[in-house]
C-alpha positions in Angstrom: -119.3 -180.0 -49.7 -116.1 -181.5 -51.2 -113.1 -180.0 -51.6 -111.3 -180.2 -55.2 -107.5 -180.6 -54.8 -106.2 -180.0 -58.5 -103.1 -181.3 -59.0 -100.7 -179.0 -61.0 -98.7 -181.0 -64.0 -94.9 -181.2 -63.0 -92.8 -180.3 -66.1 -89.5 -181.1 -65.6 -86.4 -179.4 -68.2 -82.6 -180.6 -68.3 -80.1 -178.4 -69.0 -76.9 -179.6 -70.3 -74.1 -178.9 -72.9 -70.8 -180.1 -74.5 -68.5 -179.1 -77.1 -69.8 -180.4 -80.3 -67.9 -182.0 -83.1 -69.4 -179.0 -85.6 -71.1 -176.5 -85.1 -73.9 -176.8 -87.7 -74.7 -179.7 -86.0 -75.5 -181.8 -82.4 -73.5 -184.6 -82.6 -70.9 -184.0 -79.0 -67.2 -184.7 -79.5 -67.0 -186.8 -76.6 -70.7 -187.6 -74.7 -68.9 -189.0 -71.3 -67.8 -185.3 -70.7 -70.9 -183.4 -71.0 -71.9 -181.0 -68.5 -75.0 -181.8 -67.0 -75.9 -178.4 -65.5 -79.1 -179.8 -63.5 -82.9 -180.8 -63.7 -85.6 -177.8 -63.3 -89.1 -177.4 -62.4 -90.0 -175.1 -65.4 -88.9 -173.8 -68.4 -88.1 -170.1 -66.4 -85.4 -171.7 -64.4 -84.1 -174.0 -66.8 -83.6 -170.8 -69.5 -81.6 -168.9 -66.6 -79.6 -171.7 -66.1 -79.1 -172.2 -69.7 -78.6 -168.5 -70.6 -75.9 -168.4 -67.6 -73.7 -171.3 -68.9 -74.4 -170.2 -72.6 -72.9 -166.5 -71.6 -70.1 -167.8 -70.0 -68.9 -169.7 -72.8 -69.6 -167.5 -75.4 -66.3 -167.2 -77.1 -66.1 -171.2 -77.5 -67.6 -171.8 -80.5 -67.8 -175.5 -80.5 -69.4 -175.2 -76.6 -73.1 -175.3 -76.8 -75.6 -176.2 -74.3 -79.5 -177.0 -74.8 -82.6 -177.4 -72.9 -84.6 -181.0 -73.1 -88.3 -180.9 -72.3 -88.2 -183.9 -69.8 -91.9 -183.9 -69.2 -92.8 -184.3 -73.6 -90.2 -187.5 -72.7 -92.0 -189.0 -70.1 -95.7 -188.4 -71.5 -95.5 -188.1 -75.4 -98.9 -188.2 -75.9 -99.4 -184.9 -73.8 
């Protein structure tokens, strides 16, 4: 009898943010000072993250962070 060891997919998600020339759009005033808030094993940790750093600059318009599917990077065809 052999034993099946199924590996589970690893899908990574970056979490980072800046403040952004306009706010209609995602173009950064100045890319060399974005905050990279960190890289996490699912989408679950990386919204926390996000939703923690989006609350706490709420009242900066111009602030915004996002959440990058690292994983649809690294195997588009997926």
């Amino acid at each position: 009898m052999t034993d099946h060891v199924y590996e589970s997919k690893q899908y990574l998600h970056l979490v980072f943010g800046g403040r952004l020339k306009d706010v209609q759009g995602v173009e950064f005033q100045d890319p060399s000072s974005l905050d990279i808030v960190g890289i996490y094993p699912s989408y679950a940790e990386a919204h926390r993250a996000w939703e923690e750093k989006a609350r706490a600059t709420i009242d900066d318009a111009e602030m915004r962070y996002f959440i990058v599917h690292i994983h649809r990077l690294l195997e588009p065809e997926d």
